[in-house]
Structures are given as C-alpha cells and as structure tokens.
N, CA, C and O atoms as a GROMACS GRO file, in nm:
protein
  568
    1UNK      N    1  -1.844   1.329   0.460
    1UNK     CA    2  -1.757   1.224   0.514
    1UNK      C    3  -1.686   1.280   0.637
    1UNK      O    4  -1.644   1.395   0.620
    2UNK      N    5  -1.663   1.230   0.753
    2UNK     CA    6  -1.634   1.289   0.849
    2UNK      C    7  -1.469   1.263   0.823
    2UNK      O    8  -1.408   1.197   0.738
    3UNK      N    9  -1.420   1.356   0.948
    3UNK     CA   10  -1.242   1.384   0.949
    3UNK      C   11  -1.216   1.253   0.960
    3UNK      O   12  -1.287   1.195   1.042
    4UNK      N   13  -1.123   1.178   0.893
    4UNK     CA   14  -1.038   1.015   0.887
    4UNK      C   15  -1.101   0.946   0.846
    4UNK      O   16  -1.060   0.830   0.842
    5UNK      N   17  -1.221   0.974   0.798
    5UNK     CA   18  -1.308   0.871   0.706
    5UNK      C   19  -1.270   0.838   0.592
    5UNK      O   20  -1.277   0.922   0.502
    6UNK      N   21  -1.210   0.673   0.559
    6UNK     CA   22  -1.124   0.612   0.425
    6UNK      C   23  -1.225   0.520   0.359
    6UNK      O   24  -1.281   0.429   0.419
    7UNK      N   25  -1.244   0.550   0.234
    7UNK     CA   26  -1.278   0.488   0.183
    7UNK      C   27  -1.162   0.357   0.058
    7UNK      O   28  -1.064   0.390  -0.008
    8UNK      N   29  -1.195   0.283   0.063
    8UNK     CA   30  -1.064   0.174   0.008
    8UNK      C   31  -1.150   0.078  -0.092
    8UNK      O   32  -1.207  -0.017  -0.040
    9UNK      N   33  -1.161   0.096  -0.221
    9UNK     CA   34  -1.199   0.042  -0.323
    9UNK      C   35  -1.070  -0.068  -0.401
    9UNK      O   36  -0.967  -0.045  -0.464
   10UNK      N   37  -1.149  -0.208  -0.350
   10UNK     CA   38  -1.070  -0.297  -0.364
   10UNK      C   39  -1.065  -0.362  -0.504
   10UNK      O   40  -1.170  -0.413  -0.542
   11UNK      N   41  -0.972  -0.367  -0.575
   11UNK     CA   42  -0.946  -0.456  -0.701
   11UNK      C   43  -0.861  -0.527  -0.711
   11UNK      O   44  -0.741  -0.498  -0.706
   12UNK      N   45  -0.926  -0.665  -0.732
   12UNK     CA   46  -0.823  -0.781  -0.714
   12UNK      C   47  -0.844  -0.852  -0.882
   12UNK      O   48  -0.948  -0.900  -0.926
   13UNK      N   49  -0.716  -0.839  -0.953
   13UNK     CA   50  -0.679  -0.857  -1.087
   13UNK      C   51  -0.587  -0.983  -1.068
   13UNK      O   52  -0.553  -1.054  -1.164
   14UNK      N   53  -0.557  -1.001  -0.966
   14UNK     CA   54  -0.491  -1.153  -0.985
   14UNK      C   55  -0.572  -1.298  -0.942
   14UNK      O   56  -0.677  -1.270  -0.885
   15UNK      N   57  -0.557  -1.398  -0.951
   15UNK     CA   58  -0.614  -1.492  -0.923
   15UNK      C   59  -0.544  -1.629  -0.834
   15UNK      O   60  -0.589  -1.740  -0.804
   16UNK      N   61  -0.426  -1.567  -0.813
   16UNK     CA   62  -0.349  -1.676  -0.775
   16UNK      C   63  -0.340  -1.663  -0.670
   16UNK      O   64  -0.235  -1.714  -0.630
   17UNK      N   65  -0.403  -1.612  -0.586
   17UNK     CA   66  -0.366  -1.586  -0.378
   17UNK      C   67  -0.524  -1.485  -0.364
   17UNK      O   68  -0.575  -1.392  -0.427
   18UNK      N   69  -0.559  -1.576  -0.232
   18UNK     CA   70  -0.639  -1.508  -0.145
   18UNK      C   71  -0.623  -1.353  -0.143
   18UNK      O   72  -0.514  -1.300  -0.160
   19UNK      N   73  -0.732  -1.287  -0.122
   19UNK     CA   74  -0.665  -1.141  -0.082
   19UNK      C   75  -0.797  -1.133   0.048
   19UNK      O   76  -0.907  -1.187   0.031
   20UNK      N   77  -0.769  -1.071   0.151
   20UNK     CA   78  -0.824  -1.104   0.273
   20UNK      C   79  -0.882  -0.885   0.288
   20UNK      O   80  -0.831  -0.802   0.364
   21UNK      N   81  -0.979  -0.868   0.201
   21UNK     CA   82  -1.009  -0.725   0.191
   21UNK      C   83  -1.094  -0.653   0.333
   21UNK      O   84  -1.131  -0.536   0.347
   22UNK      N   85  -1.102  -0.721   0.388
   22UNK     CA   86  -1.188  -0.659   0.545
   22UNK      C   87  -1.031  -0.643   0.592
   22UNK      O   88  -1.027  -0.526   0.628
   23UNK      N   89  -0.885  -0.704   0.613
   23UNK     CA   90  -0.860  -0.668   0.696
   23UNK      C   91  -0.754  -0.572   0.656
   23UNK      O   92  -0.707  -0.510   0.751
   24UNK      N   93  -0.696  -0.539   0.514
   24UNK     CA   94  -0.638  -0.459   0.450
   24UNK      C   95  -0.714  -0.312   0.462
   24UNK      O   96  -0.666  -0.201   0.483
   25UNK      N   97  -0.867  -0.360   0.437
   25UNK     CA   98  -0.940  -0.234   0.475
   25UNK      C   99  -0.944  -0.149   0.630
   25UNK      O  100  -0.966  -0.029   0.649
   26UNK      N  101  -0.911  -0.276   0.747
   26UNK     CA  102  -0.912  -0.256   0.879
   26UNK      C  103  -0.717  -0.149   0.879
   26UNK      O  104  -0.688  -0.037   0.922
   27UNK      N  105  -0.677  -0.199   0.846
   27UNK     CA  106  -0.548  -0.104   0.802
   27UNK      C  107  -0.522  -0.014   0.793
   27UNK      O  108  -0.454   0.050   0.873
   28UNK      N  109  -0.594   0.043   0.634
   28UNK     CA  110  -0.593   0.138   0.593
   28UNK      C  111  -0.666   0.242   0.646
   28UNK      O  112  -0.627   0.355   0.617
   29UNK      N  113  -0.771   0.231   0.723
   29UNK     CA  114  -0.857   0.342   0.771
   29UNK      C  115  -0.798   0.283   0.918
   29UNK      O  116  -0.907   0.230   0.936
   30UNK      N  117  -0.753   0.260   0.989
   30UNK     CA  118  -0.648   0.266   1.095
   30UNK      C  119  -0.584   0.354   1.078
   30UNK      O  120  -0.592   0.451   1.153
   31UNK      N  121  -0.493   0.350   0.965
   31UNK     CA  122  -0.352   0.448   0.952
   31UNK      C  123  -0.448   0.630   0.916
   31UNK      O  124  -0.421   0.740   0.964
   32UNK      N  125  -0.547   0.595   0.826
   32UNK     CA  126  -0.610   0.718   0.831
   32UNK      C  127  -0.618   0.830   0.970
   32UNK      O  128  -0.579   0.943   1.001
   33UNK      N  129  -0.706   0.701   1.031
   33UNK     CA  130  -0.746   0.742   1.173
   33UNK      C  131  -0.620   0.841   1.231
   33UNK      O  132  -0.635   0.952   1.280
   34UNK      N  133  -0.481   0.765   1.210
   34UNK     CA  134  -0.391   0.775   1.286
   34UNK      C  135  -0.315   0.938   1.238
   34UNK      O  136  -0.237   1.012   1.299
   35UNK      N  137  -0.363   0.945   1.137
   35UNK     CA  138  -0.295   1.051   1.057
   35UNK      C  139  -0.370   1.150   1.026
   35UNK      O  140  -0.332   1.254   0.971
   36UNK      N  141  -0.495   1.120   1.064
   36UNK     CA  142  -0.613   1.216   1.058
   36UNK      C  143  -0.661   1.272   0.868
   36UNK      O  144  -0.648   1.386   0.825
   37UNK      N  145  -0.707   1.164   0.798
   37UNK     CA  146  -0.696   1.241   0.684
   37UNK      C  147  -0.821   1.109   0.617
   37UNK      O  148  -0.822   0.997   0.668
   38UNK      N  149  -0.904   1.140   0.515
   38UNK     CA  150  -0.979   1.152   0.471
   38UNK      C  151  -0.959   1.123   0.306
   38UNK      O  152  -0.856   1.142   0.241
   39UNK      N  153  -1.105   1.063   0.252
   39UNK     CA  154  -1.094   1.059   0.084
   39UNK      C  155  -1.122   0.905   0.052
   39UNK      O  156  -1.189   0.836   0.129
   40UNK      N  157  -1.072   0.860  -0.058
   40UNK     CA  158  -1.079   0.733  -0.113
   40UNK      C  159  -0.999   0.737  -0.206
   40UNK      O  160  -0.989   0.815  -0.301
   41UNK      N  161  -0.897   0.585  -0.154
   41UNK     CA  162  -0.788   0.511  -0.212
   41UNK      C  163  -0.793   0.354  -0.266
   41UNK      O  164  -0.796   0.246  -0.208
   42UNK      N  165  -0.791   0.394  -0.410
   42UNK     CA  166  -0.823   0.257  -0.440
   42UNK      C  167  -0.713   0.172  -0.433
   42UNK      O  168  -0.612   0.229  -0.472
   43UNK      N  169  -0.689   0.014  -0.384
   43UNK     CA  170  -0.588  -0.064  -0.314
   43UNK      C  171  -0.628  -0.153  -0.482
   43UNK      O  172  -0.738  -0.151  -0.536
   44UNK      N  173  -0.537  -0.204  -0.522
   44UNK     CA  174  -0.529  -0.319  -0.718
   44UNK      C  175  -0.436  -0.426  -0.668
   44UNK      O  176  -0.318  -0.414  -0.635
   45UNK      N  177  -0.507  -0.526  -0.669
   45UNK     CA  178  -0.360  -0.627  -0.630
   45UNK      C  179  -0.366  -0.710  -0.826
   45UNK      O  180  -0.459  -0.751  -0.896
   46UNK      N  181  -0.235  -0.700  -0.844
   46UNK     CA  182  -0.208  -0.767  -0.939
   46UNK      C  183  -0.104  -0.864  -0.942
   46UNK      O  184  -0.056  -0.914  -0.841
   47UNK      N  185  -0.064  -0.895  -1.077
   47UNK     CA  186   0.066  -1.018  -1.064
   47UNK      C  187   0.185  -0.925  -1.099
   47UNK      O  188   0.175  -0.803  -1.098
   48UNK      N  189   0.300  -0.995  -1.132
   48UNK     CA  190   0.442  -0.945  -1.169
   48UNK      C  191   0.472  -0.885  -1.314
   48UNK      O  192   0.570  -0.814  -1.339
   49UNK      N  193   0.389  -0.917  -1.390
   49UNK     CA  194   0.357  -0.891  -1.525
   49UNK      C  195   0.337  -0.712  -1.522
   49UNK      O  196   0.422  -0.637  -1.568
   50UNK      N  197   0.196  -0.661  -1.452
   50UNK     CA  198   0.119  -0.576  -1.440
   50UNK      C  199   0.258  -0.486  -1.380
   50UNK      O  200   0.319  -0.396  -1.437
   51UNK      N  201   0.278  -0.537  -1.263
   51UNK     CA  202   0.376  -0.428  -1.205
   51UNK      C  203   0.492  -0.394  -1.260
   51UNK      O  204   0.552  -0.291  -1.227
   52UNK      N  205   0.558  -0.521  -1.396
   52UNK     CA  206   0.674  -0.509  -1.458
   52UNK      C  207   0.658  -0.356  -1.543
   52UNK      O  208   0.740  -0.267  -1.522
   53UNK      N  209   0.562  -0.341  -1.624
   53UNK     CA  210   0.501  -0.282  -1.708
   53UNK      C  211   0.500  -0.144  -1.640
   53UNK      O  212   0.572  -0.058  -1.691
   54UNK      N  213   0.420  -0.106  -1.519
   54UNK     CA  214   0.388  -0.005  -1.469
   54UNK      C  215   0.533   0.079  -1.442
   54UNK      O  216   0.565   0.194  -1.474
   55UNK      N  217   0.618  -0.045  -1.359
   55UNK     CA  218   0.729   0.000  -1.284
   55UNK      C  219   0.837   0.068  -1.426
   55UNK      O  220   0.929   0.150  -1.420
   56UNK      N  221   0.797   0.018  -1.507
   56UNK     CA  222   0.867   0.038  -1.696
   56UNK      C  223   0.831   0.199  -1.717
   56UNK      O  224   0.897   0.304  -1.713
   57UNK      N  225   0.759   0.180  -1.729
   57UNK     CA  226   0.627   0.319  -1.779
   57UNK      C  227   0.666   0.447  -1.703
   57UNK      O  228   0.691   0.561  -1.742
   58UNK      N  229   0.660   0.382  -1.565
   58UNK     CA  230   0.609   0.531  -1.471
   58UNK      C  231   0.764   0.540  -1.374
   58UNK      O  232   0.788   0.616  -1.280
   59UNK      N  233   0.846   0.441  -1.429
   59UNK     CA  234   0.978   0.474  -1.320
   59UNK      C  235   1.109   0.460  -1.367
   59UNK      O  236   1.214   0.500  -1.316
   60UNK      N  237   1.089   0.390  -1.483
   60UNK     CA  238   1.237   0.362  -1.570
   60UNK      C  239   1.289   0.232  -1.534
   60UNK      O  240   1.394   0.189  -1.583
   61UNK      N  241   1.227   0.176  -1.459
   61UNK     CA  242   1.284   0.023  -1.374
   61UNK      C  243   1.234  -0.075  -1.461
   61UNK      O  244   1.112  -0.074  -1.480
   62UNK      N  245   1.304  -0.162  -1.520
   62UNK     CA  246   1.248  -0.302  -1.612
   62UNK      C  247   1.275  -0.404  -1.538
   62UNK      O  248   1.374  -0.476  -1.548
   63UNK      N  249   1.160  -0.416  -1.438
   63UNK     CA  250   1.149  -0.500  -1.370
   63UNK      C  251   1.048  -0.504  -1.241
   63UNK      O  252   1.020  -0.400  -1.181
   64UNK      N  253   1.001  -0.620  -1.208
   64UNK     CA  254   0.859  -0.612  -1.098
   64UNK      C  255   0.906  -0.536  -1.000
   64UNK      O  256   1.029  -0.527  -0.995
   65UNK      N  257   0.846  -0.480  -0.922
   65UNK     CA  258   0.840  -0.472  -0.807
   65UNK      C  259   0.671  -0.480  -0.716
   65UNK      O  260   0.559  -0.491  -0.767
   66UNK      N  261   0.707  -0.470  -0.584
   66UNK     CA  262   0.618  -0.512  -0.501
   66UNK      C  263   0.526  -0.413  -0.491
   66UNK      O  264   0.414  -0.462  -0.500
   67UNK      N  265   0.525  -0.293  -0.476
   67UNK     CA  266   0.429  -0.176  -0.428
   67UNK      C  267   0.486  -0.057  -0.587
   67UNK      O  268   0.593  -0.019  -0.635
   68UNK      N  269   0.318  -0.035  -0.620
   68UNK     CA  270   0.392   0.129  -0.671
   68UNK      C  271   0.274   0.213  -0.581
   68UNK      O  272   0.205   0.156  -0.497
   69UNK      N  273   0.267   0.308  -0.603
   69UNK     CA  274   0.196   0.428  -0.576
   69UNK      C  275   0.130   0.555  -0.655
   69UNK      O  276   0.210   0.639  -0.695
   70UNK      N  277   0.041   0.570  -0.672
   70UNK     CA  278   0.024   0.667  -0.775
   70UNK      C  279  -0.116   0.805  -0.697
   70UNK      O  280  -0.239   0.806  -0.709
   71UNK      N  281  -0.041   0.882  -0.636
   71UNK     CA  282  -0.098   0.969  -0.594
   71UNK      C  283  -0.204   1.063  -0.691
   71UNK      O  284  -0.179   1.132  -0.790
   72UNK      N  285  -0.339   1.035  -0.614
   72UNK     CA  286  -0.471   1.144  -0.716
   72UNK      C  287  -0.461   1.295  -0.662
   72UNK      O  288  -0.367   1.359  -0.615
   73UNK      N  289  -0.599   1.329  -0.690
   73UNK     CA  290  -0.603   1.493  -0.694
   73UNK      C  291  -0.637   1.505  -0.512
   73UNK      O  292  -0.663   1.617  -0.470
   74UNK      N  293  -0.636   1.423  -0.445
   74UNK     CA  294  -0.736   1.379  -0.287
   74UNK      C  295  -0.870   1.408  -0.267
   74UNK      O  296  -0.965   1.420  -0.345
   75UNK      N  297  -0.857   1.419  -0.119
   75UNK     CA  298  -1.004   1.415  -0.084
   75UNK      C  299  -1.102   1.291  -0.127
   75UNK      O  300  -1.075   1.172  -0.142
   76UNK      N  301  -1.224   1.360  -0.142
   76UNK     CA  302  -1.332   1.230  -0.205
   76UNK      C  303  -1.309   1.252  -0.328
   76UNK      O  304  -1.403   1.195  -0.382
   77UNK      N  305  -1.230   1.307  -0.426
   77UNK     CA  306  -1.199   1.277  -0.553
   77UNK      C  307  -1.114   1.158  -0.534
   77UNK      O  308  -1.137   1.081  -0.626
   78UNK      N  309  -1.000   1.098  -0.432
   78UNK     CA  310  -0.976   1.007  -0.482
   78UNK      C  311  -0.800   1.069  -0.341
   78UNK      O  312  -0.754   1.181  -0.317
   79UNK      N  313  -0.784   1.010  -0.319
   79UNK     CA  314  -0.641   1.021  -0.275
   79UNK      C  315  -0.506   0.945  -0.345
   79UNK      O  316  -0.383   0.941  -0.348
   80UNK      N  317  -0.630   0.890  -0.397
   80UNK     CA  318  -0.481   0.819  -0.502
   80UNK      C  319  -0.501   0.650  -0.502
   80UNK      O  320  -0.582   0.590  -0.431
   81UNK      N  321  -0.410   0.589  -0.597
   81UNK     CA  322  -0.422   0.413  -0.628
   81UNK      C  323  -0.289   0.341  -0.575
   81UNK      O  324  -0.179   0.380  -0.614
   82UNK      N  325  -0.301   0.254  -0.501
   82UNK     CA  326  -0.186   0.162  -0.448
   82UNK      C  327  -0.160   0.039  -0.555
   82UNK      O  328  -0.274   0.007  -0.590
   83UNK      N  329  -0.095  -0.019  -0.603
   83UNK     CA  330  -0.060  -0.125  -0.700
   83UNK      C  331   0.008  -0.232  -0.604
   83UNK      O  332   0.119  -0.187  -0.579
   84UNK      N  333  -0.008  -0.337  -0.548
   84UNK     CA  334   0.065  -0.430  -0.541
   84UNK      C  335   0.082  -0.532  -0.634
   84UNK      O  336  -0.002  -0.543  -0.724
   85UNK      N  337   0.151  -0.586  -0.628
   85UNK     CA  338   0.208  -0.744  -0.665
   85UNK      C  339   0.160  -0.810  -0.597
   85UNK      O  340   0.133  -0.754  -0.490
   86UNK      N  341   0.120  -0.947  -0.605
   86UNK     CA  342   0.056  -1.040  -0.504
   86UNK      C  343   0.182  -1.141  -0.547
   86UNK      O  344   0.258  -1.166  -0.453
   87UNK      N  345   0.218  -1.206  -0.679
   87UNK     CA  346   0.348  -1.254  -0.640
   87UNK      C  347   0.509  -1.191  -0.576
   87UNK      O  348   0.603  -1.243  -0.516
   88UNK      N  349   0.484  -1.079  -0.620
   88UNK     CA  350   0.626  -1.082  -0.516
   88UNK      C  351   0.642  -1.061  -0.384
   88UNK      O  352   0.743  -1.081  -0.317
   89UNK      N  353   0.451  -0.985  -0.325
   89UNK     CA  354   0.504  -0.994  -0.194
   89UNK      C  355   0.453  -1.127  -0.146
   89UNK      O  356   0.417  -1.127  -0.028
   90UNK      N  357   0.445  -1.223  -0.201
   90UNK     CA  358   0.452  -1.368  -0.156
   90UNK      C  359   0.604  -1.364  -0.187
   90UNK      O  360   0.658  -1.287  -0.108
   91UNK      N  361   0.675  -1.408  -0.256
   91UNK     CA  362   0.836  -1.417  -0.224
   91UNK      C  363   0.893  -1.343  -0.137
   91UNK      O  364   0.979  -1.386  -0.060
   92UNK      N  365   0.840  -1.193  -0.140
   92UNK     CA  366   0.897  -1.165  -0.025
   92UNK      C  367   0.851  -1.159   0.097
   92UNK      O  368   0.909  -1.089   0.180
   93UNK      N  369   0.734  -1.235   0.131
   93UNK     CA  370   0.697  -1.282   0.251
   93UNK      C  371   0.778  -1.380   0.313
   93UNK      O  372   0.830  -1.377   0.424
   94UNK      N  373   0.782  -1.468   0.223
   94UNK     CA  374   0.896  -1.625   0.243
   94UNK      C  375   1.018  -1.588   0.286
   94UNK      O  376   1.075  -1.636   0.384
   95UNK      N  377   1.070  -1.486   0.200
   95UNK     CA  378   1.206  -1.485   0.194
   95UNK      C  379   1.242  -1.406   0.353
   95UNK      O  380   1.362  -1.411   0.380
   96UNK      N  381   1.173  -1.350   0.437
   96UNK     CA  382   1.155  -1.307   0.558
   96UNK      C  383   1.070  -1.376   0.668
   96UNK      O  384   1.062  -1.328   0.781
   97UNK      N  385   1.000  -1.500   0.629
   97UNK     CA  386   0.972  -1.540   0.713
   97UNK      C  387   0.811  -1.519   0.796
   97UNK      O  388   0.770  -1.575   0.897
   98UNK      N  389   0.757  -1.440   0.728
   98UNK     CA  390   0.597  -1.340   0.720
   98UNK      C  391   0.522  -1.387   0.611
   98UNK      O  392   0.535  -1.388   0.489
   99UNK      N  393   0.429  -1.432   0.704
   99UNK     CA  394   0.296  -1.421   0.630
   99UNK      C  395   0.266  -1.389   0.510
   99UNK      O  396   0.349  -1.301   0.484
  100UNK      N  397   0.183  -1.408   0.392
  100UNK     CA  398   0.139  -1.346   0.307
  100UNK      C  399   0.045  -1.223   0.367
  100UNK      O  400   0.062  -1.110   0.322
  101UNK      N  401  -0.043  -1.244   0.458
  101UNK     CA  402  -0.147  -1.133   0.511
  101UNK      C  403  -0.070  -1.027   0.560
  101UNK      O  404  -0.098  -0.907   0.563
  102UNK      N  405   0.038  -1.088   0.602
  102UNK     CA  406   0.072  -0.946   0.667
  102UNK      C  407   0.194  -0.855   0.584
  102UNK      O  408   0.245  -0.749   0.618
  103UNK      N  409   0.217  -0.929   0.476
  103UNK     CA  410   0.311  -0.896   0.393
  103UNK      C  411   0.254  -0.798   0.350
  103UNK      O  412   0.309  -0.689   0.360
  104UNK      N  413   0.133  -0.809   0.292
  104UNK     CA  414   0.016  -0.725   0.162
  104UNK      C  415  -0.039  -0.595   0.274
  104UNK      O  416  -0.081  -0.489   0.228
  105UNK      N  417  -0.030  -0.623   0.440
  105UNK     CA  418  -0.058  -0.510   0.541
  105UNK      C  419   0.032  -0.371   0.514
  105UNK      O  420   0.013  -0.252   0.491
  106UNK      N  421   0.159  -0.480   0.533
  106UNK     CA  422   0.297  -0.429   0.525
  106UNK      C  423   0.296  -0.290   0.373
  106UNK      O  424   0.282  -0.168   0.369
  107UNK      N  425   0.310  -0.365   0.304
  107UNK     CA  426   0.283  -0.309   0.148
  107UNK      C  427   0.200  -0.215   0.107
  107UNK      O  428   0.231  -0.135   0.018
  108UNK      N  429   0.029  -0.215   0.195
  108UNK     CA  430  -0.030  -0.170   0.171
  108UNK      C  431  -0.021  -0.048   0.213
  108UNK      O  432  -0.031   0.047   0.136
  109UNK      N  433   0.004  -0.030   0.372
  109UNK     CA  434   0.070   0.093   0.443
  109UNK      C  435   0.173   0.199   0.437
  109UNK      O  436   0.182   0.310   0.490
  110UNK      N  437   0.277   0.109   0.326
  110UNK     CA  438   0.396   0.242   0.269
  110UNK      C  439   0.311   0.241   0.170
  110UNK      O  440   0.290   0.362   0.163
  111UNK      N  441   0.233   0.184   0.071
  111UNK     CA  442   0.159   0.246  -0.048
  111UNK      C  443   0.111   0.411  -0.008
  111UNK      O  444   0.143   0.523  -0.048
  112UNK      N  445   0.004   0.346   0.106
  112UNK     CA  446  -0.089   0.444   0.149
  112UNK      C  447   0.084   0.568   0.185
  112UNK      O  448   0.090   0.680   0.133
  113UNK      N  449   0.144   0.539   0.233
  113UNK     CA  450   0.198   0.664   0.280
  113UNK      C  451   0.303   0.741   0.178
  113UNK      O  452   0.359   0.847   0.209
  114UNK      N  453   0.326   0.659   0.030
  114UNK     CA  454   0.361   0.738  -0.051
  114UNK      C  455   0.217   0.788  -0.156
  114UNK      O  456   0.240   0.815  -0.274
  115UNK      N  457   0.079   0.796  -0.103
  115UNK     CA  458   0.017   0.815  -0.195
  115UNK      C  459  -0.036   0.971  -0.112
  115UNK      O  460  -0.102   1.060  -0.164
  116UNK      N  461   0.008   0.968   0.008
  116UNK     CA  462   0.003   1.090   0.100
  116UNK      C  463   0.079   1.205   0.140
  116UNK      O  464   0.077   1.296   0.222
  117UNK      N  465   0.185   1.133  -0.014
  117UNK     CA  466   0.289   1.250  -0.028
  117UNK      C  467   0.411   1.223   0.048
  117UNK      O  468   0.484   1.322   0.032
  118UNK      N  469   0.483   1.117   0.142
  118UNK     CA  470   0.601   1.065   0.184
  118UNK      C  471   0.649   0.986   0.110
  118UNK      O  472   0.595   0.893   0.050
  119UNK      N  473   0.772   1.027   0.110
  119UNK     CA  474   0.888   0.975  -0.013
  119UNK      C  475   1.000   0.968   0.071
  119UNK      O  476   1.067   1.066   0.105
  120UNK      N  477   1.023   0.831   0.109
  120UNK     CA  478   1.172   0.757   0.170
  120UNK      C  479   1.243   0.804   0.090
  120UNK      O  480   1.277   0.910   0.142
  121UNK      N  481   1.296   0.796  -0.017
  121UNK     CA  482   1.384   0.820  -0.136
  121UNK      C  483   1.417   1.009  -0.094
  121UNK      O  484   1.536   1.032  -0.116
  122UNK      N  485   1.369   1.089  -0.062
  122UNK     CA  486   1.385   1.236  -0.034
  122UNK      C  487   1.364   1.267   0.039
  122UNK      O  488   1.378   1.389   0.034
  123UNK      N  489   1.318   1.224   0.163
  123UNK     CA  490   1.300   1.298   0.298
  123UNK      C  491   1.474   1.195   0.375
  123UNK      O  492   1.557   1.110   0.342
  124UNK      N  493   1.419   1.328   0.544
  124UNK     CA  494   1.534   1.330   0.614
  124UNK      C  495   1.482   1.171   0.705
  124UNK      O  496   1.512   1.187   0.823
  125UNK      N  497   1.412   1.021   0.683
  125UNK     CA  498   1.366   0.972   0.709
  125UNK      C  499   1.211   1.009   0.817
  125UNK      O  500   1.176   0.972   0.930
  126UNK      N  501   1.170   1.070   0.748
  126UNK     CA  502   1.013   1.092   0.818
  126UNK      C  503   0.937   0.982   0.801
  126UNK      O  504   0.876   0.907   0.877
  127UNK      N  505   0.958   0.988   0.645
  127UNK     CA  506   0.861   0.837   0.620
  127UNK      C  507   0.879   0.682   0.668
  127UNK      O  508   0.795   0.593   0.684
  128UNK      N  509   1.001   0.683   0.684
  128UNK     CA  510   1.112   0.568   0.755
  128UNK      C  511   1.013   0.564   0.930
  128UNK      O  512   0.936   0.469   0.940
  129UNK      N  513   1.015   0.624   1.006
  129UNK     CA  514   0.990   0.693   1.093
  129UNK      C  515   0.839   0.639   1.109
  129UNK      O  516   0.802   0.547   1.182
  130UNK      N  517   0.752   0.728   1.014
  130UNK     CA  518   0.619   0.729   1.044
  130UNK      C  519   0.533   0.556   1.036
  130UNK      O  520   0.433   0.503   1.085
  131UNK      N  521   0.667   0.511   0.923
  131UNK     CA  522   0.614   0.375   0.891
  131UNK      C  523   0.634   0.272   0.991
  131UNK      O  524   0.548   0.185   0.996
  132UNK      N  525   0.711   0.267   1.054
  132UNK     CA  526   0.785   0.177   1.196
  132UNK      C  527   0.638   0.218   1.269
  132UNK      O  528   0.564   0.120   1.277
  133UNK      N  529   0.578   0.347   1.326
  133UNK     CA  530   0.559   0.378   1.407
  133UNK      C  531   0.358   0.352   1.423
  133UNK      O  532   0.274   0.357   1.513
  134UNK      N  533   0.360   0.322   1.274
  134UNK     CA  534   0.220   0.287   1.242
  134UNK      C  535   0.205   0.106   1.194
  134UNK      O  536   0.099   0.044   1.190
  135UNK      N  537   0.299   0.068   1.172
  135UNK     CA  538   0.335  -0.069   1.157
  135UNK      C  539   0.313  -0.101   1.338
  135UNK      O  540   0.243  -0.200   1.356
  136UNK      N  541   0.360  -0.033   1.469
  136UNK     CA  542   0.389  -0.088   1.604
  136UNK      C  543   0.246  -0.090   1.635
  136UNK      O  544   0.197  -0.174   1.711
  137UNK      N  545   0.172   0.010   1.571
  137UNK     CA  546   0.032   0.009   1.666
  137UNK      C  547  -0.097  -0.034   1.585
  137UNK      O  548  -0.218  -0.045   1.603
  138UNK      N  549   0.019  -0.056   1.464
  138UNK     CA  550  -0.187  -0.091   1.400
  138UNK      C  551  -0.133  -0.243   1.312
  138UNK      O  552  -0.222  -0.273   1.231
  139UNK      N  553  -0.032  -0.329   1.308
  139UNK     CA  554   0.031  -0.405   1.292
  139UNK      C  555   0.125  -0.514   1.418
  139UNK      O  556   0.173  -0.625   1.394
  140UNK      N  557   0.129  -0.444   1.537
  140UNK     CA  558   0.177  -0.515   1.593
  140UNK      C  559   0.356  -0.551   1.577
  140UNK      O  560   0.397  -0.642   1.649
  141UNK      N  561   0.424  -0.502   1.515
  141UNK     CA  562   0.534  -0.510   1.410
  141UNK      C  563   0.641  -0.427   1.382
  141UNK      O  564   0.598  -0.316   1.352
  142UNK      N  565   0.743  -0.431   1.380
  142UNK     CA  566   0.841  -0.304   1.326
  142UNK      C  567   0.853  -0.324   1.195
  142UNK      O  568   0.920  -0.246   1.126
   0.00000   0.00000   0.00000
C-alpha cells in the first residue's frame, strides 16, 4: 500500500438517512493524504441507541453522543473504527444550520483524528488546530 493510502470500510447500521460513502471516503483519504499516514479505518454509522450503549460501556457517559472513536493496532491491521450517530448529527446539523453531508464530513474527520491518537480533551490544542486546518482545505469550512 503506498505512503497515505486509506482504506475506509463502510458500515451503515442505520436506516433512517442517506449516507453518501464516495464522498466521506473522498475525506478521509484527503485528510490521510494531508497527514501522510496509511492503513484501514472502518467508518459505522449507527442510530442513538448504538451510541447510547457504547458511550455507557467505553466512557461512563449515559447518554448518545455524535462521534466515538476507537483506535486499532494501525497500519493495514486496521487504524482503528469511527462510530457515528446518524441521528444526532442530523440534530446537530439543524441546530447549526449545516447540512447533514457535511455534518457526517465534519464528524467523520475528528473521528479519524482521535483514532490517530489526538485528544482535544489533553493536548495544548493541537487537535483543535489540526482540525480547523483540515476542515479549510479539504472541507471548505472552519
């Protein structure tokens, strides 16, 4: 697999919204490109249920949220699994005024960048930073 080559294994577990996988995929191996890094990340869109559960399990939070992250071993073993919500980042598309497509862009891109080892929550904002800065050029967007 050559240097920035992403592979993005799509699973769509919900049924209630489009999921538009060419251009989530156009994204994700964008931000690769951009960051220079390599492997396969599987992207799961589910409902509020799935993420209530996960976010329970793996974070102590009883309650949905929009993105989790669950970093693998990398490389072509796997760089790790992104979890969205497809209902909440529809509410929180609305509630800002954005798209559903670009909401799930949005989402998909801090996934990818906490599954690459950046953590808003503990850094001096790098990840804050890197995300603005890959949102401007491969999103169009702050």
């Amino acid at each position: 697999m050559p240097a920035s080559a992403l592979e993005v294994v799509l699973l769509n577990r919900q049924r209630r919204r489009r999921i538009d996988g060419a251009r989530l995929r156009r994204v994700l191996r964008g931000a690769a490109r951009a960051l220079r890094v390599s492997g396969e990340v599987a992207l799961v869109f589910a409902g509020d249920r799935t993420l209530h559960r996960l976010n329970r399990t793996y974070r102590g939070k009883d309650k949905p949220t929009d993105v989790l992250s669950f970093p693998g071993p990398g490389g072509p073993e796997g760089l790790g699994d992104i979890v969205i919500s497809v209902e909440t980042a529809h509410r929180n598309a609305r509630a800002v005024g954005r798209a559903l497509p670009r909401e799930l862009d949005v989402l998909a891109l801090h996934g990818f960048l906490h599954v690459l080892g950046y953590d808003h929550e503990a850094d001096d904002g790098t990840m804050d930073r890197l995300e603005r800065r890959l949102r401007r050029e491969l999103l169009g967007c702050a």
